[in-house]
MITOR-472888 format. One record per atom (N, C-alpha, C): x, y, z. Coordinates in steps of 0.1 Angstrom, whole numbers, plus 2048, in hexadecimal, padded with zeros to 3 digits. Example, Ala and Ser with C-alpha at 12.3 -4.5 7.8 and 13.67 -1.06 7.14 Angstrom:
// residues 2
8847C784E
87B7D384E
8847DF84E
8807EA847
8897F5847
88180084F
// end
This chain:
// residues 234
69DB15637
6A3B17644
6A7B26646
6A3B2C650
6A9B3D654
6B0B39660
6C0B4065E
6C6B40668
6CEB4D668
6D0B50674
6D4B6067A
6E5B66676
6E8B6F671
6F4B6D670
6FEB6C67D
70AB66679
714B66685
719B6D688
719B75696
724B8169D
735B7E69D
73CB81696
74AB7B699
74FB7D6A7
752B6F6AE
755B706BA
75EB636BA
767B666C8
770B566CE
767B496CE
758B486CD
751B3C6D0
746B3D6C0
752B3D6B8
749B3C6A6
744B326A3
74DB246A6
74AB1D6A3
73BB186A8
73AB176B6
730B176C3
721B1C6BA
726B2B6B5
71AB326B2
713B2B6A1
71EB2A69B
718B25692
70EB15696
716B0E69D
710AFF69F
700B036A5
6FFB0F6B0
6F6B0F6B5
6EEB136AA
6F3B206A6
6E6B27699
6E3B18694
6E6B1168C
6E3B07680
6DBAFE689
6DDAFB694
6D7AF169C
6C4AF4699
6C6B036A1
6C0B0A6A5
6B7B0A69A
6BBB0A68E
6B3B0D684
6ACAFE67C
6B3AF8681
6ADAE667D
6A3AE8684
6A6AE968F
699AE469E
68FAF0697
68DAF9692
686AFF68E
67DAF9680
682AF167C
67CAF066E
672AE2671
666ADE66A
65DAD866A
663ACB663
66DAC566A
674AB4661
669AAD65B
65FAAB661
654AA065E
646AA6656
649AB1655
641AB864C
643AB363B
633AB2638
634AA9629
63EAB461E
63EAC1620
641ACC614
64FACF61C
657AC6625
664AD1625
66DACC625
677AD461B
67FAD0614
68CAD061E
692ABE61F
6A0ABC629
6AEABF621
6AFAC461A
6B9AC7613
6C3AD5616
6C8AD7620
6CFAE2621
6DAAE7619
6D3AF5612
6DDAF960E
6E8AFF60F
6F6AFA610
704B00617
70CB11614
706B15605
70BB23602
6FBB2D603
6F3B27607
6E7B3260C
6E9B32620
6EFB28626
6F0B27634
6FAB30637
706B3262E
710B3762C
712B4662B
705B4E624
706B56622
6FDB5D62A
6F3B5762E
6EAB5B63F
6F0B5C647
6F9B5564D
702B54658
70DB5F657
712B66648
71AB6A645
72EB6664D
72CB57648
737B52649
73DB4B63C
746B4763B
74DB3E634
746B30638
748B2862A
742B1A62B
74FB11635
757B14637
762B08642
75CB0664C
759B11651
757B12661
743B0A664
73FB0F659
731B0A654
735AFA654
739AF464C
73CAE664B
741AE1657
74BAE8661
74BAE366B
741AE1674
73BAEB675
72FAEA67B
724AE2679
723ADE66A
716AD3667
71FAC566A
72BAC366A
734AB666D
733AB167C
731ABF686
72CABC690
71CABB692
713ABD690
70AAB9690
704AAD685
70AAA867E
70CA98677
70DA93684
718A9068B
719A87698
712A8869F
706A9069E
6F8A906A5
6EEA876A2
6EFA86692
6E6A7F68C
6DCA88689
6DEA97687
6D3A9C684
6D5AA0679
6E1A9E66F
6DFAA1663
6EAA95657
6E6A9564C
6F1A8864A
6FCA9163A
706A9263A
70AA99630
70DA8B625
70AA8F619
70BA8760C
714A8E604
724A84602
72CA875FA
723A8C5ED
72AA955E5
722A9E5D7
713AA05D7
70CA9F5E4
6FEAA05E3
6FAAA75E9
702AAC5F7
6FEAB5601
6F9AB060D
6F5ABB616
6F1AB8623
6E4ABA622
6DEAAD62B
6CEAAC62E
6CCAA7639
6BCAAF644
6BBAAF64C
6B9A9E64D
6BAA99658
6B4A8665A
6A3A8665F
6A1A83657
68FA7E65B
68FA73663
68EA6D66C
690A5F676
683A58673
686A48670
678A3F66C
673A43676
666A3E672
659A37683
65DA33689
663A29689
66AA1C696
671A2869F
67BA32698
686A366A0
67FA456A7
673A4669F
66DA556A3
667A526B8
65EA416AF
654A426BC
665A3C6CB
66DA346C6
675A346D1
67DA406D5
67AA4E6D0
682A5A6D3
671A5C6DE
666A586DB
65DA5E6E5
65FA596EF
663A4B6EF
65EA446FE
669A4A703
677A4A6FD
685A4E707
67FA5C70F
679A66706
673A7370B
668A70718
664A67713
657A65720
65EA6372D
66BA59729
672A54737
672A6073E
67FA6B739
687A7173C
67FA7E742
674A8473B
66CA8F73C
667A8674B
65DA7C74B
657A7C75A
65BA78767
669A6F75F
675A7776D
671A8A76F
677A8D76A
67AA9B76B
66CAA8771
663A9C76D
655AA4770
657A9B784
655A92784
65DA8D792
661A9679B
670A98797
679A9D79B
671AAE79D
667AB078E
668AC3795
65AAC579F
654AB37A2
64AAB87AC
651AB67BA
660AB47BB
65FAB37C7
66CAC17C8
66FAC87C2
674AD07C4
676ADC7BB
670ADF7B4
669AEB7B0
664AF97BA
66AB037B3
664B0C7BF
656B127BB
653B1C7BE
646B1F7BE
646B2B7B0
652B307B0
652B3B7A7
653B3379A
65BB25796
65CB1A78E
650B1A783
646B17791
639B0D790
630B1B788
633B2478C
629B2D78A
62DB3477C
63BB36776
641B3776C
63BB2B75F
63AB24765
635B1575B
625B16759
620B1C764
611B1B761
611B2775C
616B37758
613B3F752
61AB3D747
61FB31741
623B33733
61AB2872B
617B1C735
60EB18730
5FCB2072F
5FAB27734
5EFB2C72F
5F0B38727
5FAB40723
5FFB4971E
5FFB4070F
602B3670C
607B2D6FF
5F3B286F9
5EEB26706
5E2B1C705
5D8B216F8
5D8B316F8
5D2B3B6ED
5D6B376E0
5E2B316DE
5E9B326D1
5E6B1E6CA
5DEB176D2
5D9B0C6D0
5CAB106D0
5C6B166D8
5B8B1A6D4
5B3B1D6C8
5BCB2A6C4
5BBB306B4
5C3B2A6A9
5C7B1B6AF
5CEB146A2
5DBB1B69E
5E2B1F6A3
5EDB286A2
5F3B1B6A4
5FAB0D69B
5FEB0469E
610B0869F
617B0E697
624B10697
627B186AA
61EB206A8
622B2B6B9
622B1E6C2
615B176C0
610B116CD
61DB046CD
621AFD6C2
630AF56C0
63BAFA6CA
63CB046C7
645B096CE
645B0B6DD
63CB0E6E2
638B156EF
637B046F6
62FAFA6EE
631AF16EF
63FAE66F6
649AE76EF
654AE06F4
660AE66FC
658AF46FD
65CB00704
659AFC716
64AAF5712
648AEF723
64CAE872A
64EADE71E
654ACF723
666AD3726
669AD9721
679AE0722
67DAEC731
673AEB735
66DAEE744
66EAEC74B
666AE174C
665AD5753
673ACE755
679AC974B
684AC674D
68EACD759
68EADA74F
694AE5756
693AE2769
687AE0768
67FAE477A
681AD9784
688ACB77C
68EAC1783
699AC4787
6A3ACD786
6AEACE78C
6BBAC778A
6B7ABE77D
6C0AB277F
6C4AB676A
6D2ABA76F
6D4AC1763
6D9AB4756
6D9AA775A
6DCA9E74F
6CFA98748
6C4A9A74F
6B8A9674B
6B7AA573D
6BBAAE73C
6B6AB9736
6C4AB272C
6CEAB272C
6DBAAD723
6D6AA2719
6CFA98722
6CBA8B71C
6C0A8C714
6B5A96715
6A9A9B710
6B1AA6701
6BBAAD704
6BDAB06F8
6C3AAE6EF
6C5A9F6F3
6C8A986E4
6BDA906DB
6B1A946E1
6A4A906D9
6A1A9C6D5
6A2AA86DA
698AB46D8
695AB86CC
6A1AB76C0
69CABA6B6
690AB46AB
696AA26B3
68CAA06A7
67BA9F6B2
67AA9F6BD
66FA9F6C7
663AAA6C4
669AB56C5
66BAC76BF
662AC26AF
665ABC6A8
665ABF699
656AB1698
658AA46A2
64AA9F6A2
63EA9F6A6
645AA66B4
637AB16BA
630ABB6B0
638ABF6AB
631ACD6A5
62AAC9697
62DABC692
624AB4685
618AAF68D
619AA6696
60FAA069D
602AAA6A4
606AB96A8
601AC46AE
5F6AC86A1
5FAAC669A
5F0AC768D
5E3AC0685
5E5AB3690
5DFAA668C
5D2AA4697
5C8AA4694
5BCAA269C
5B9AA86A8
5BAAB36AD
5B8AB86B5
5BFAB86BE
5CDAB66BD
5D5AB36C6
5DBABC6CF
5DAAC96C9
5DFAD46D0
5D7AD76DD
5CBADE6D9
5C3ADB6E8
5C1ACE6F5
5C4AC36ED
5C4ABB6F6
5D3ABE6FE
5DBAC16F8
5E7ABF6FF
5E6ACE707
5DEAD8704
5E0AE2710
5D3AD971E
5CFAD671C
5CAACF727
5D2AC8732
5D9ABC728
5E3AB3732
5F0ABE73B
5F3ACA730
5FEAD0734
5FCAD6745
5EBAD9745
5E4AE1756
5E8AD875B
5DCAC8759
5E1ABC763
5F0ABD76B
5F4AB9760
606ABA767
60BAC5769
609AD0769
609ADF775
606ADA781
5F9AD7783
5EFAD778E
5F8ACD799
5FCAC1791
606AB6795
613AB879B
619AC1796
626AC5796
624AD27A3
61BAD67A4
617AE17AB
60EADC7B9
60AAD27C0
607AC77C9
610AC07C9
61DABD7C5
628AB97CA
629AA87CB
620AA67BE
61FA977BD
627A927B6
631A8C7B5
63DA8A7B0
636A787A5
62CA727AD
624A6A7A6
61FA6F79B
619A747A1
608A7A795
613A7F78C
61DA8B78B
621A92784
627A8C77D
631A8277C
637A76775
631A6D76A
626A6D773
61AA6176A
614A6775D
611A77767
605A7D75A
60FA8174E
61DA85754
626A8A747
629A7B73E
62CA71743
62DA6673A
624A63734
616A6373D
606A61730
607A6B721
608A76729
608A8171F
613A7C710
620A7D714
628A7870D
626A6B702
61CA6170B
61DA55705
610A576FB
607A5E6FF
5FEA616F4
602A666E2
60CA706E5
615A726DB
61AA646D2
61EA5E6DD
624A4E6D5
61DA486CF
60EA476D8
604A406CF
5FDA456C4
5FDA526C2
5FBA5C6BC
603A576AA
60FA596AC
616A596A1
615A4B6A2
618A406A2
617A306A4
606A2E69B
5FEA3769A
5F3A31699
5EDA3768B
5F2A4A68B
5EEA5167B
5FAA5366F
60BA4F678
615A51671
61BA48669
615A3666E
616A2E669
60CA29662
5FEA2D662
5FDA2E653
5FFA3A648
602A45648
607A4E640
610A4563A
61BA3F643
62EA3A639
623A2F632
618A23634
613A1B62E
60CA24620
607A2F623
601A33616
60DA3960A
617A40612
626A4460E
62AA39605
62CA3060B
634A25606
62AA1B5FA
61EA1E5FA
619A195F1
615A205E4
618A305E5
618A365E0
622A385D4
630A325DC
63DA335D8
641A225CF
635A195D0
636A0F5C9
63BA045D5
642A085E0
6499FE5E7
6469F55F0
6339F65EF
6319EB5F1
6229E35EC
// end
C-alpha cells in the first residue's frame, strides 16, 4: 500500500481517513498475489503521523466494512464472497442507470462532451492492454455519469460500493477481452446520453453492468470451486 504523507491541518483526521481510503480503493483486493494485511507502523510512517490518530482512522473505516481489525493479528483489507460481490453489482446496476436516466435528460452539452473526451482519451490504454490505466479511467466514467445525474444521493449511495466495485472491475478488465468490449458499450451510452434518451441510456448502462455480473457469476465461481478444492474443502 503507498500512501501520501499528511499535511498537519484542523481536518487531520478527515485527511488521514481519506488518504487510507484512497489507498485501499487503489489496491487490487481480488488479485490472486495481494497481500490484505495492512501494515500499521509502515502506514504510520508514510503518512508521517503517530499510530492513534491512524487507528482512529482505520476504526472508522471498519464501520465501512472495508477493513476488519483482529485483536493481536492486525488490520486486513475484507475480500467480500461471490454471493455479496455479484449483489454489490446489481445494487450498482440499479443506481448507475437511474443516473445514466437522469443525465439523459439533463446533462448539458459541455457534460456530454467532457465524457466522450475522456472516454476516448482512456480507449488507447485498453487497446494497448494498459489494464491498470484503463481500470481507472474506467470507473472514472461511471463516476460521471453519476456525477451528470444531478441527484447528489445517487453518487452518496454509489460510494459505498465504490471501493470494492473499483477493485472488481479492474480483476474482471483483465479477463477475456473485456476491456475492449467495454470501451464499445461505454460510446453506446454516450451516443444515448447524448440523444437524450433517458430509455436507451438506462437500459444500455444496466446491460453493460449486468454483463459484469454474469461475467463474475460464471469465471469467479469456478475459480472459488477450484480454490476450494485445492484447499481440501471440498
Amino acid at each position: 500500500m503507498k500512501l501520501t504523507p499528511i499535511v498537519q491541518t484542523t481536518t487531520l483526521k478527515d485527511q488521514i481517513y481519506a488518504s487510507l481510503r484512497a489507498a485501499i480503493a487503489d489496491m487490487n483486493i481480488y488479485g490472486d498475489d495481494q497481500e490484505l494485511r495492512l501494515d500499521e507502523r509502515s502506514m504510520a510512517e508514510q503518512l508521517g503521523i503517530s499510530r492513534t490518530p491512524l487507528r482512529e482512522a482505520l476504526a472508522r473505516i471498519e464501520m465501512e466494512g472495508l477493513v476488519e481489525i483482529q485483536p493481536r493479528k492486525g488490520v486486513y483489507v475484507v475480500r467480500k464472497s461471490l454471493d455479496e460481490i455479484l449483489e454489490m453489482i446489481v445494487a450498482w446496476a440499479a443506481l448507475e442507470s437511474m443516473a445514466a436516466r437522469l443525465a439523459a435528460e439533463v446533462a448539458t452539452p459541455d457534460q456530454i462532451e467532457a465524457l466522450r473526451r475522456h472516454a476516448s482519451r482512456h480507449s488507447a490504454s485498453a487497446a494497448r492492454a494498459d489494464i491498470s490505466e484503463y481500470s481507472d479511467a474506467n470507473i472514472r466514467f461511471h463516476q460521471m455519469i453519476l456525477e451528470m445525474s444531478g441527484c447528489s444521493i445517487l453518487g452518496t449511495l454509489a460510494d459505498g460500493l465504490f471501493v470494492h466495485m473499483h477493485a472488481v472491475r479492474r480483476r474482471a478488465l483483465e479477463e477475456n477481452d473485456r476491456a475492449s468490449r467495454s470501451v464499445v458499450d461505454h460510446m453506446s451510452i454516450i451516443e444515448a446520453i447524448e440523444a437524450h434518451d433517458p430509455e436507451l441510456a438506462g437500459s444500455l448502462v444496466r446491460e453493460h453492468t449486468m454483463k459484469l455480473h454474469a461475467h463474475v457469476k460464471r469465471a469467479w465461481e469456478r475459480l472459488e470451486v477450484q480454490s476450494r478444492q485445492r484447499d481440501g474443502k471440498i
